[in-house]
Biopython code that builds the backbone (N, CA, C, O; Angstrom):
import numpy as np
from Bio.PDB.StructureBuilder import StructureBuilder

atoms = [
    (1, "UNK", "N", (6.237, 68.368, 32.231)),
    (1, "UNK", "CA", (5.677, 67.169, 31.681)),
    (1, "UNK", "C", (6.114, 67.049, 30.221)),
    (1, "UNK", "O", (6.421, 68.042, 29.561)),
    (2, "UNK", "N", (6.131, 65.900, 29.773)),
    (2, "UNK", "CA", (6.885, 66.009, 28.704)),
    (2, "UNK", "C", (5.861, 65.120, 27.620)),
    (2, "UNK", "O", (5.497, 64.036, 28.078)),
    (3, "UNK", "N", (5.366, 65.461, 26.255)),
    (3, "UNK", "CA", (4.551, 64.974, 25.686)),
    (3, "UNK", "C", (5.159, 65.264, 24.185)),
    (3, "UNK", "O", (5.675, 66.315, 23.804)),
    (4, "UNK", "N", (4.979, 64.143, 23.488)),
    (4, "UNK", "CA", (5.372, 64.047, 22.045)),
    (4, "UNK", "C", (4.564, 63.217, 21.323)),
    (4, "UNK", "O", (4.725, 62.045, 21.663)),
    (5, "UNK", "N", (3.772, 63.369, 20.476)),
    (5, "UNK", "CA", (3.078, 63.308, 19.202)),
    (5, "UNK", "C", (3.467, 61.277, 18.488)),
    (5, "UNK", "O", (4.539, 61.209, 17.886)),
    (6, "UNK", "N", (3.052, 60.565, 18.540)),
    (6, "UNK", "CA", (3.535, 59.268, 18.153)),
    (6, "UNK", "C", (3.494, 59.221, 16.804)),
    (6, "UNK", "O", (2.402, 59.449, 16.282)),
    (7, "UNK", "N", (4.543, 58.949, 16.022)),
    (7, "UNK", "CA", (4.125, 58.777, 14.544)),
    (7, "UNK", "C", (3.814, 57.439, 14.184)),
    (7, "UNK", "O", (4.568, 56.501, 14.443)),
    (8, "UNK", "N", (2.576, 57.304, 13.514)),
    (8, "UNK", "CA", (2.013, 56.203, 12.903)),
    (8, "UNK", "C", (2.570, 55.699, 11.480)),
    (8, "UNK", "O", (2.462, 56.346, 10.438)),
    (9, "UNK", "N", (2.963, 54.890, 11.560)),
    (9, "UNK", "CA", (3.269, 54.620, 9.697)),
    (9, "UNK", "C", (1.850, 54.299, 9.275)),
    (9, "UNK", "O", (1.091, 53.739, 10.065)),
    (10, "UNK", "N", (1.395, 54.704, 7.811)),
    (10, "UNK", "CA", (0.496, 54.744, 7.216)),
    (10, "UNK", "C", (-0.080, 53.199, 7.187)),
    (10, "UNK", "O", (0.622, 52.325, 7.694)),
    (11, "UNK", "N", (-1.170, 52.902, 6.682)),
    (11, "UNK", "CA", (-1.299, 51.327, 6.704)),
    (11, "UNK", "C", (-1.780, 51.377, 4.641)),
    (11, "UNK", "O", (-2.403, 52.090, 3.853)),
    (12, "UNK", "N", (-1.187, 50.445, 4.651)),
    (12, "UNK", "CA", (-1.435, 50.055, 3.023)),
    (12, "UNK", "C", (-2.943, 49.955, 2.905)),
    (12, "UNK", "O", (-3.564, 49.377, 3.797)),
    (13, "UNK", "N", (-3.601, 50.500, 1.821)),
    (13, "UNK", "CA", (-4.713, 50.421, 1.760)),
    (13, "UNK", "C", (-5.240, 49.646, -0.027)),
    (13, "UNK", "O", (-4.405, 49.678, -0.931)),
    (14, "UNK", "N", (-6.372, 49.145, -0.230)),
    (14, "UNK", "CA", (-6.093, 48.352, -1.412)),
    (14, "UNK", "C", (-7.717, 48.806, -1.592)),
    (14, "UNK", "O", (-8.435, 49.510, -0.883)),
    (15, "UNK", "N", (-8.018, 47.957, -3.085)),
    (15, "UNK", "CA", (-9.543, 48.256, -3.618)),
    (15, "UNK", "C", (-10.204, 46.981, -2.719)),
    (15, "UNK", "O", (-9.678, 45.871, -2.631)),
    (16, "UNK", "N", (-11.326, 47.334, -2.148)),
    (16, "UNK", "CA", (-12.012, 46.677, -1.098)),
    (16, "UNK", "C", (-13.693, 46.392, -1.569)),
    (16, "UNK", "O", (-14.454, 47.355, -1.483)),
    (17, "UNK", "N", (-14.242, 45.052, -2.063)),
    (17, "UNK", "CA", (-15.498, 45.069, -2.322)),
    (17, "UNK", "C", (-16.431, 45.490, -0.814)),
    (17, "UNK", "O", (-16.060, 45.267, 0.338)),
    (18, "UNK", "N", (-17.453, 46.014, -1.159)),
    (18, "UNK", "CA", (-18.052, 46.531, 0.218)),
    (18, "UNK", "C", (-19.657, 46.137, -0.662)),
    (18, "UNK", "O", (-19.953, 45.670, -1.762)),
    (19, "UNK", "N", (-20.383, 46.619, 0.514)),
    (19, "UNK", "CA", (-21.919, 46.567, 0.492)),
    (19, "UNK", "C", (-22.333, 48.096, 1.016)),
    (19, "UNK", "O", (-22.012, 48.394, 2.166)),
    (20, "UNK", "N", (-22.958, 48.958, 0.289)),
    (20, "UNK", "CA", (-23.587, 49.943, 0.598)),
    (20, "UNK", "C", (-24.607, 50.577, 0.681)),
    (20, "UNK", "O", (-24.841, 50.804, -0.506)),
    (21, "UNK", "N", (-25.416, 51.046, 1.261)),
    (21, "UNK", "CA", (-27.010, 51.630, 1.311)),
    (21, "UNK", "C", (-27.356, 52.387, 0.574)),
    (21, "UNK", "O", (-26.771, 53.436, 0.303)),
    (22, "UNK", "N", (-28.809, 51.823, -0.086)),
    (22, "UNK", "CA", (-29.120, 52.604, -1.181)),
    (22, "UNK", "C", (-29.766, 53.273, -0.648)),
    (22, "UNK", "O", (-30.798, 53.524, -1.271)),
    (23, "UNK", "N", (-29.677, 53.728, 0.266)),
    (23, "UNK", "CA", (-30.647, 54.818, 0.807)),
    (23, "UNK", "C", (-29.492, 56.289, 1.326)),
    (23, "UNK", "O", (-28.484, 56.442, 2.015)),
    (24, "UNK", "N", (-30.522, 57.218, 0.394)),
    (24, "UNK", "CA", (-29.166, 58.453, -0.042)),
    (24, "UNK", "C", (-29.102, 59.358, 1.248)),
    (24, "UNK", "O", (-28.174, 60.165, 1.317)),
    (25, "UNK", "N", (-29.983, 59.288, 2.234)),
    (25, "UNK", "CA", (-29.533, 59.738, 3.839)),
    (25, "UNK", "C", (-29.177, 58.917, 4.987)),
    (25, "UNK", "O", (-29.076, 59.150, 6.192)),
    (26, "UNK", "N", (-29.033, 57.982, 4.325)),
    (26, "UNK", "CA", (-27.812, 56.819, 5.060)),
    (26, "UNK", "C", (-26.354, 56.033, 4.511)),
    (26, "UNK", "O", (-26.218, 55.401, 3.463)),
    (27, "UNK", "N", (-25.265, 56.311, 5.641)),
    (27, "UNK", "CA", (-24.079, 56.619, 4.855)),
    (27, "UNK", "C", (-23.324, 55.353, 5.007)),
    (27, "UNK", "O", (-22.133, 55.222, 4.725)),
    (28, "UNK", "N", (-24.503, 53.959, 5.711)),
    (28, "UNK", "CA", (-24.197, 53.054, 5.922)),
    (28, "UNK", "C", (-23.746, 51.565, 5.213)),
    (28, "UNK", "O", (-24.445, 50.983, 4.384)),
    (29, "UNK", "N", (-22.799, 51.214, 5.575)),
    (29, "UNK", "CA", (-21.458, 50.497, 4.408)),
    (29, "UNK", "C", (-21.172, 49.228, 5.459)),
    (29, "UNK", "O", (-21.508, 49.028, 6.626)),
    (30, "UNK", "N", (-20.324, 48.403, 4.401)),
    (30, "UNK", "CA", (-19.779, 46.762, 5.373)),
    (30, "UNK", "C", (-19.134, 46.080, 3.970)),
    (30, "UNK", "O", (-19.333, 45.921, 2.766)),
    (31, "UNK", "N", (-18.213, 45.808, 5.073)),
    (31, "UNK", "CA", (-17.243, 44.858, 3.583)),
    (31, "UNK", "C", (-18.062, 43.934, 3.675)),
    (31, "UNK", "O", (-18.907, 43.616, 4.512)),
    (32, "UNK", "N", (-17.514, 43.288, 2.141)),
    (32, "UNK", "CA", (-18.217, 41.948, 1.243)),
    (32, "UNK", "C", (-17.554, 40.845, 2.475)),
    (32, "UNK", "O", (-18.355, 39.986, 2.844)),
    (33, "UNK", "N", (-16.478, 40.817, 2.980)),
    (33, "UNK", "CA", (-16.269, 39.335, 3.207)),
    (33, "UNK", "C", (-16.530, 39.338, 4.898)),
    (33, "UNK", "O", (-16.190, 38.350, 5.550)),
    (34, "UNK", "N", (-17.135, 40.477, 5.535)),
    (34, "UNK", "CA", (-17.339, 40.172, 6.956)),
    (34, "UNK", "C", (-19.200, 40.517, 7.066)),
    (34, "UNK", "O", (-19.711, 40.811, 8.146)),
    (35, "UNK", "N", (-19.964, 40.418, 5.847)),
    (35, "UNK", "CA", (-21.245, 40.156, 6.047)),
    (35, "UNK", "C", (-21.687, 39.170, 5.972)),
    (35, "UNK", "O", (-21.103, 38.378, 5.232)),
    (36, "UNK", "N", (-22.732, 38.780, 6.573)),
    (36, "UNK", "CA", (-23.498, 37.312, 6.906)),
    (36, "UNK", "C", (-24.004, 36.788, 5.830)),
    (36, "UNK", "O", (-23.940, 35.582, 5.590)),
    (37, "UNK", "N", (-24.534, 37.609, 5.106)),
    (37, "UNK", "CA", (-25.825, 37.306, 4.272)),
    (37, "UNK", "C", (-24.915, 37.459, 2.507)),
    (37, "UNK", "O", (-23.871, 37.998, 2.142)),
    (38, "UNK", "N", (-26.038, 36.636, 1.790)),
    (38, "UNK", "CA", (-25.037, 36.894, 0.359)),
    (38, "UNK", "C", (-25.670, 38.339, -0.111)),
    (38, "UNK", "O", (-25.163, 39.104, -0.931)),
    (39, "UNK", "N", (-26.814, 38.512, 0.557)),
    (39, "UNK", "CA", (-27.314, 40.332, -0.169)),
    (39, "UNK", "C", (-27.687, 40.745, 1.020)),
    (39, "UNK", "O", (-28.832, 40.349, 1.242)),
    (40, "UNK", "N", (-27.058, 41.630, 2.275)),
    (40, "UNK", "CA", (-27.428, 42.307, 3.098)),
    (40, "UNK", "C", (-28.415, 43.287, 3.497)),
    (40, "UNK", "O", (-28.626, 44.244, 2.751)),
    (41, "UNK", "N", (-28.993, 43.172, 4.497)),
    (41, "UNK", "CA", (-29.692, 44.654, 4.658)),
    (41, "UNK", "C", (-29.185, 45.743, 5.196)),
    (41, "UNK", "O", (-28.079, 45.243, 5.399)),
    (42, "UNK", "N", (-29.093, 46.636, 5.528)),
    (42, "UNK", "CA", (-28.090, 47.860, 6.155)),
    (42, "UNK", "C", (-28.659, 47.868, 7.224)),
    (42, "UNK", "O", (-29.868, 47.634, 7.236)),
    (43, "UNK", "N", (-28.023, 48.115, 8.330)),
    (43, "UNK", "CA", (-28.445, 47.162, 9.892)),
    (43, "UNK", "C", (-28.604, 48.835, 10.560)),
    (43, "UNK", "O", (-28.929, 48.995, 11.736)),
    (44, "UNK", "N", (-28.338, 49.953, 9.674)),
    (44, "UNK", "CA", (-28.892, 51.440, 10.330)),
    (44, "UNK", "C", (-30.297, 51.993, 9.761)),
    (44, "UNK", "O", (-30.997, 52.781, 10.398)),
    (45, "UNK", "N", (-30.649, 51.454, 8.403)),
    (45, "UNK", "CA", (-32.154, 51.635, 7.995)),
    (45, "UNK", "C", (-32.806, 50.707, 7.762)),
    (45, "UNK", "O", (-33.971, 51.018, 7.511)),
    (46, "UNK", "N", (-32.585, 49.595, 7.723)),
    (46, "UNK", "CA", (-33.041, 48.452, 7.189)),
    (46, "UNK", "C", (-33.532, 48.766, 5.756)),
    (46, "UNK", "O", (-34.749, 48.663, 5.605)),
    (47, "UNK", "N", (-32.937, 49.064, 4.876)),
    (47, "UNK", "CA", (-32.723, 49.359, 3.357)),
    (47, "UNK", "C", (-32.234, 48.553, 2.392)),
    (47, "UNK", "O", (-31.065, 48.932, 2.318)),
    (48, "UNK", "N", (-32.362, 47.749, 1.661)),
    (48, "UNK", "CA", (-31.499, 47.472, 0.808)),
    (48, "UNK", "C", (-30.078, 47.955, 0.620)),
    (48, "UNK", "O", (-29.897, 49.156, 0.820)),
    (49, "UNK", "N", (-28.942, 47.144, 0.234)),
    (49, "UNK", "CA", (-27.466, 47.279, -0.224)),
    (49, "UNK", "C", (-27.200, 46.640, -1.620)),
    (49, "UNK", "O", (-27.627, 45.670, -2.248)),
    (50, "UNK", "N", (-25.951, 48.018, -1.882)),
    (50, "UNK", "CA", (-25.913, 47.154, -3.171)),
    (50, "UNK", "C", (-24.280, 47.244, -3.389)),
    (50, "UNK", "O", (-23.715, 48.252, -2.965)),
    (51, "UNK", "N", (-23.471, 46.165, -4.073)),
    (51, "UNK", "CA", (-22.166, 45.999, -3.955)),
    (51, "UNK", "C", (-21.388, 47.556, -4.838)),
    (51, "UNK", "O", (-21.808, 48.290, -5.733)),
    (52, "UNK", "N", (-20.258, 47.529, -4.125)),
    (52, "UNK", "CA", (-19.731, 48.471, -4.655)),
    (52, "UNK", "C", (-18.162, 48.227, -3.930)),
    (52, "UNK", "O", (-17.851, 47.258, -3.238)),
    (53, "UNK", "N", (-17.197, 49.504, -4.333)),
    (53, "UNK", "CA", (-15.779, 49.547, -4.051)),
    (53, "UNK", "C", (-15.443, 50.612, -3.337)),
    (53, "UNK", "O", (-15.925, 51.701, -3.648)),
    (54, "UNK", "N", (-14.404, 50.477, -2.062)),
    (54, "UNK", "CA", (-13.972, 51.293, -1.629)),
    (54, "UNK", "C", (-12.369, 51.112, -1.146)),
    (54, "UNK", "O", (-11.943, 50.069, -0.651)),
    (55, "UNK", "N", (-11.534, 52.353, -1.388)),
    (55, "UNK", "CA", (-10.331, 52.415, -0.983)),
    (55, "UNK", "C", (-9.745, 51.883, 0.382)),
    (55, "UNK", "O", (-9.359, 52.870, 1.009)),
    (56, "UNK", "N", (-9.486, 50.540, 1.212)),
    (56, "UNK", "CA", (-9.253, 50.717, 2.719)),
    (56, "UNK", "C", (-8.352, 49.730, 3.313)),
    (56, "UNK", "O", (-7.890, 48.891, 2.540)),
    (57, "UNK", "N", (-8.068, 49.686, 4.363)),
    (57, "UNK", "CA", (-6.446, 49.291, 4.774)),
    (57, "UNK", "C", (-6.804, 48.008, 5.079)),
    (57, "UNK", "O", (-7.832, 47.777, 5.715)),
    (58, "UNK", "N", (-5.861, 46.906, 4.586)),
    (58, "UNK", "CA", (-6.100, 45.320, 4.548)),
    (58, "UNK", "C", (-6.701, 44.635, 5.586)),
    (58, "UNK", "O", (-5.782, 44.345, 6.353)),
    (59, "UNK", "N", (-7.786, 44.203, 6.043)),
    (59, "UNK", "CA", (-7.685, 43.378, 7.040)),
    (59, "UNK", "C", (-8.188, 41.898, 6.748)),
    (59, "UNK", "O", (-9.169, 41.801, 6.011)),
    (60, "UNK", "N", (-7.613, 40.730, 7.253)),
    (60, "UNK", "CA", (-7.482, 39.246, 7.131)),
    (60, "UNK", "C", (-8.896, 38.987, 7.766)),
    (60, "UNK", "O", (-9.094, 39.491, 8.871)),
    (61, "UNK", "N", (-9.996, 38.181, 7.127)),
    (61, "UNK", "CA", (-10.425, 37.384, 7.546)),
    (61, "UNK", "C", (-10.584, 36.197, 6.804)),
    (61, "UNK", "O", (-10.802, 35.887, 5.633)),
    (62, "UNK", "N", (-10.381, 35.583, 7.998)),
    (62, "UNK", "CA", (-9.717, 34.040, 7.223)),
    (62, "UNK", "C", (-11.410, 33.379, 7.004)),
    (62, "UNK", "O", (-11.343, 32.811, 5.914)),
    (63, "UNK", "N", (-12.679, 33.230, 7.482)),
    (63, "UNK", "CA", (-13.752, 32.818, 7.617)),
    (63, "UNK", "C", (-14.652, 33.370, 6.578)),
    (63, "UNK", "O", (-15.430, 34.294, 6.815)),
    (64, "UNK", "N", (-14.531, 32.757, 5.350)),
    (64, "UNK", "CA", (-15.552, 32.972, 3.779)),
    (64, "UNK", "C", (-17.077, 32.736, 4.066)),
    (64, "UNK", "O", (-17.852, 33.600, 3.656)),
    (65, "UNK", "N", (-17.528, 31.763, 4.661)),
    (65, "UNK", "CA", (-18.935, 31.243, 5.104)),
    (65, "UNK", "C", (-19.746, 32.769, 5.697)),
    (65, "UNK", "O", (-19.752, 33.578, 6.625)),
    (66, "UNK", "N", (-20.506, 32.363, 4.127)),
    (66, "UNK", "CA", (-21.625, 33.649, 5.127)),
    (66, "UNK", "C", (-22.788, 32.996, 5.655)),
    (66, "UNK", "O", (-23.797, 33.702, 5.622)),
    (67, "UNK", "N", (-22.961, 31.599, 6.234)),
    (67, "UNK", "CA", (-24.276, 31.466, 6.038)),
    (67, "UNK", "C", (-23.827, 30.665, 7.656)),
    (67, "UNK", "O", (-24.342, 29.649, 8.122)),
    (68, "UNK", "N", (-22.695, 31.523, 8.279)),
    (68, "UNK", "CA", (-22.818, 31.361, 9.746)),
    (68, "UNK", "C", (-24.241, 31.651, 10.556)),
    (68, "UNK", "O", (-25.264, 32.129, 10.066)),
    (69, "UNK", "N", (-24.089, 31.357, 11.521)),
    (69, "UNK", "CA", (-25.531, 32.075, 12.623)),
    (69, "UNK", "C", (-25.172, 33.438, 13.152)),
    (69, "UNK", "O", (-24.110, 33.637, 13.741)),
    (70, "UNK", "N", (-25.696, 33.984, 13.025)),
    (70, "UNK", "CA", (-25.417, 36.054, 13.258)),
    (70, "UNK", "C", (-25.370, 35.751, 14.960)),
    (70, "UNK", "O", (-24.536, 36.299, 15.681)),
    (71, "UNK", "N", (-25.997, 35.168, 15.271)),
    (71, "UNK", "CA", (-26.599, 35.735, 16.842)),
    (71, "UNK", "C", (-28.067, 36.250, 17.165)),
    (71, "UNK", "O", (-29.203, 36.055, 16.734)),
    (72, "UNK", "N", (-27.594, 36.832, 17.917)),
    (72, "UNK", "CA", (-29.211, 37.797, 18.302)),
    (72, "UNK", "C", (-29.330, 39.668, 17.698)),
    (72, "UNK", "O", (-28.556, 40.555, 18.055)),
    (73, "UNK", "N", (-29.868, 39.745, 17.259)),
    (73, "UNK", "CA", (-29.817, 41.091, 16.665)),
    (73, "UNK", "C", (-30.336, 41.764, 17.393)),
    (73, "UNK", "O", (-31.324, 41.322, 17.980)),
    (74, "UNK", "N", (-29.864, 43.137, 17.651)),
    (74, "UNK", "CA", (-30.415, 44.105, 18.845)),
    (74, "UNK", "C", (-31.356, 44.952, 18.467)),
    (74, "UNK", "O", (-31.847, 45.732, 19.282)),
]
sb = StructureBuilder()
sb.init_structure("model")
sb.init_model(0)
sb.init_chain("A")
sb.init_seg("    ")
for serial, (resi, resn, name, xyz) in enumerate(atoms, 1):
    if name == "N":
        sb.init_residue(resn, " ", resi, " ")
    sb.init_atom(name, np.array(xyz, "f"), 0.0, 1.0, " ", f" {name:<3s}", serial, name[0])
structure = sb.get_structure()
């Protein structure tokens, strides 16, 4: 059988505004431009978030409006 290892090229990664939990035994995070709300709650403690930066690989969303309809929350 014959098996070989796939090489990935790295993905560019850039400074990324995020939202993070102020709660120091929860490690729970969400970028700025794919949350609903203009000040989030952290959807693993229900805690307060507070903006901050993190290092991470580009992704496009074209849809700025946070004041879409979420859905149903589980």
């Amino acid at each position: 059988m014959y098996s070989r290892k796939k090489i990935f090229e790295e993905l560019p990664q850039e400074e990324t505004a995020i939202w993070q939990c102020t709660n120091e035994h929860c490690n729970g995070w969400m970028r700025d431009n794919f949350a609903f709300e203009s000040v989030p709650t952290c959807v693993l403690c229900h805690s307060t978030m507070e903006s901050g930066t993190k290092m991470l690989p580009h992704l496009a969303n074209t849809n700025s409006s946070k004041s879409l309809k979420m859905g149903v929350r589980i």
